[in-house]
C-alpha angles and dihedrals in degrees: 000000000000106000104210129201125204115237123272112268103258104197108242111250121184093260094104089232120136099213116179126185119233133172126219111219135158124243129223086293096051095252112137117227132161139266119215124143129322125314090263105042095044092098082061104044088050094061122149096251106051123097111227114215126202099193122152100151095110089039097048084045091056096040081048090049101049093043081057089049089047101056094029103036126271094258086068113124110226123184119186130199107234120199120266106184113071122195136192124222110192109209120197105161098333106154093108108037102035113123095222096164100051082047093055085042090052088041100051091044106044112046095168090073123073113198124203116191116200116206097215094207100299128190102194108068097275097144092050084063096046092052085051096058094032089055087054091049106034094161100050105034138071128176120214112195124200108199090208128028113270103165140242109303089041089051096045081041086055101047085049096056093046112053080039098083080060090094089190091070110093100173125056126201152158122206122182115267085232104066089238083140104039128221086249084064092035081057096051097050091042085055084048097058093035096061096037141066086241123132095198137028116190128187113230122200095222106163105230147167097269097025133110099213115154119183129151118258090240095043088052092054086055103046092051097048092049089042091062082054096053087048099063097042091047097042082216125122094229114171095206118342099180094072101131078228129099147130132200152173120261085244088061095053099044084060102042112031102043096087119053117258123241106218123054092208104044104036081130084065091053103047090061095043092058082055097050085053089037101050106011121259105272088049096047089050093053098049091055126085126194110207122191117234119242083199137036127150126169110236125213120260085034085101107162095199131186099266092049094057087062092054085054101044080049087067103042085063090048094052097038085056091033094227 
C-alpha cells in the first residue's frame, strides 16, 4: 500500500497564492509518482488553485552538510555560499523547445544564481522536463507548478512569491523559457543592479551597430506602436518595457508582486506603474535603468499575431483607466 505525506507547512504571505509542498519519489518499480496528503484528502489537495512546489535545495544542504560531519567529525565547522540571485522561468508547453543543456552549463558554472522554473499548466510534458533538471540540481532548482494555466505575469508572480521567502537572495529576476535573452545578457543586468543604487534593471531590444538584435518586421511595427502608448500612460521615456528580461531589489518586488496583476500581457507595465504610485513618479524613475541587449533573437512558436495586438491594446486601456 501507497504510504502518503502531507505536504511541507509553507508560512501564508499576502500574495493570495495557495502554494503546497510535494516531493517526487520512485516506488518499488522505479516510477516516480508524488506525495502529497493522505489517500482521501488528495483530491483536495489537488485542487485547481493550488501551486504545487518541487523544492529539495534545504534539504540537499543539510544532507551535504551531515555527509561532511560524518567523515570530518561533527564539531567541524562547515559554511556554505547560497545563492543570492534568484531568477523566474516561466514554462507554457516547453518540452520541445527547452535548452536544457545551456541551462545545466550556466548551472554548474554559476552557484551564486538559484533558478525556479514555473510550469505554467502545461499539457506536454513540461514538468516532467523541469523535475529532471531540478533532481540533478537540487541546490540550485526549484520547480513551481500551476495546476491550471494562468498565464505569464501570474506564473512569474508565483515564482516571485515564492523564492522570496529565501531571505539570503538579494536580486529578483525573470528571464524567457526560450533563451531569447541569453544568461551572457541576465549576467550583465544582474552586474548592473549589483554595483548601483538602482531597484530595477530592464533589458531593453534597441537595434544597434554592435548588437545582435533579431525581431520580426511586423513585430517590430507592433511593439513600437504599443510602446508610444506605454509611454504616455507611464509618463516614462522607455525605450522598450516588454523584454522577458529584468532584475530588481527585494524592496522592488515586495511593492510591486504582492497583488495580482490584472493583464496577462503587460504585467511589465504594471509592474512600473505600481512604482510610480508606490514611490512617486520622479523617484521611481530614478530608481529604473534601461540596459541595451547585446543579444535578441525571436524564437519560433513566439508568434505575436494580429489578434493578439488587440488583446494588448485591450489592456492598455484597462491599465491607463485602472479598472
Amino acid at each position: 500500500m501507497t504510504n502518503f505525506v502531507r505536504p511541507l507547512f509553507v508560512p501564508k504571505y499576502k500574495d493570495n497564492l495557495n502554494f503546497k509542498h510535494v516531493r517526487l519519489v520512485e516506488n518499488n518499480t522505479g516510477n516516480t509518482y508524488v506525495k502529497t496528503g493522505s489517500p482521501e484528502n488528495f483530491k483536495k489537495y489537488n485542487n485547481q488553485d493550488e501551486i504545487h512546489v518541487y523544492d529539495d535545495l534545504i534539504f540537499s544542504l543539510n544532507a551535504r552538510k551531515n555527509e561532511i560531519k560524518n567523515l570530518m567529525g561533527q564539531n567541524t565547522s562547515i559554511t556554505y555560499s547560497f545563492p543570492k540571485n534568484g531568477i523566474v522561468i516561466p514554462c507554457y508547453n516547453e518540452h520541445d523547445r527547452l535548452e536544457t543543456e545551456q541551462f545545466k552549463t550556466f548551472i554548474e558554472s554559476h552557484p551564486d544564481y538559484l533558478l525556479c522554473f514555473v510550469n505554467d499548466g502545461s499539457s506536454d510534458g513540461t514538468l516532467s522536463v523541469l523535475n529532471k533538471l531540478r533532481i540533478a540540481y537540487k541546490e540550485q532548482v526549484i520547480v513551481v507548478d500551476c495546476l491550471k494555466n494562468k498565464g505569464k505575469a501570474e506564473a512569474v508572480r508565483a515564482g516571485i512569491n515564492y523564492i522570496k521567502r529565501y531571505t539570503r537572495i538579494e536580486h529578483f529576476g525573470f528571464l524567457d523559457a526560450d533563451l531569447s535573452t541569453d544568461f551572457e545578457d541576465l549576467k550583465n543586468l544582474v552586474y548592473t543592479i549589483e554595483k548601483s543604487e538602482f531597484g530595477i534593471v530592464s533589458g531593453s531590444r534597441i537595434e544597434r551597430m554592435g548588437a545582435n538584435i533579431q525581431r520580426k518586421s511586423s513585430r517590430s511595427v507592433i511593439s513600437k506602436s504599443i510602446n508610444m502608448m506605454i509611454n504616455t500612460i507611464l509618463k516614462l521615456n522607455f525605450q522598450d518595457t516588454q523584454c522577458g528580461a529584468k532584475v530588481m531589489t527585494r524592496q522592488i518586488i515586495n511593492q510591486t508582486f504582492a497583488k495580482p496583476f490584472k493583464t496577462k500581457w503587460l504585467f511589465d507595465v504594471e509592474i512600473f506603474q505600481r512604482m510610480n504610485a508606490s514611490f512617486g513618479l520622479e523617484r521611481s524613475s530614478s530608481m529604473i535603468c534601461e540596459q541595451p541587449l547585446k543579444r535578441w533573437i525571436h524564437r519560433d512558436g513566439s508568434n505575436l499575431g494580429f489578434k493578439d495586438s488587440l488583446k494588448i491594446f485591450k489592456e492598455l486601456v484597462k491599465i491607463a483607466f485602472n479598472k
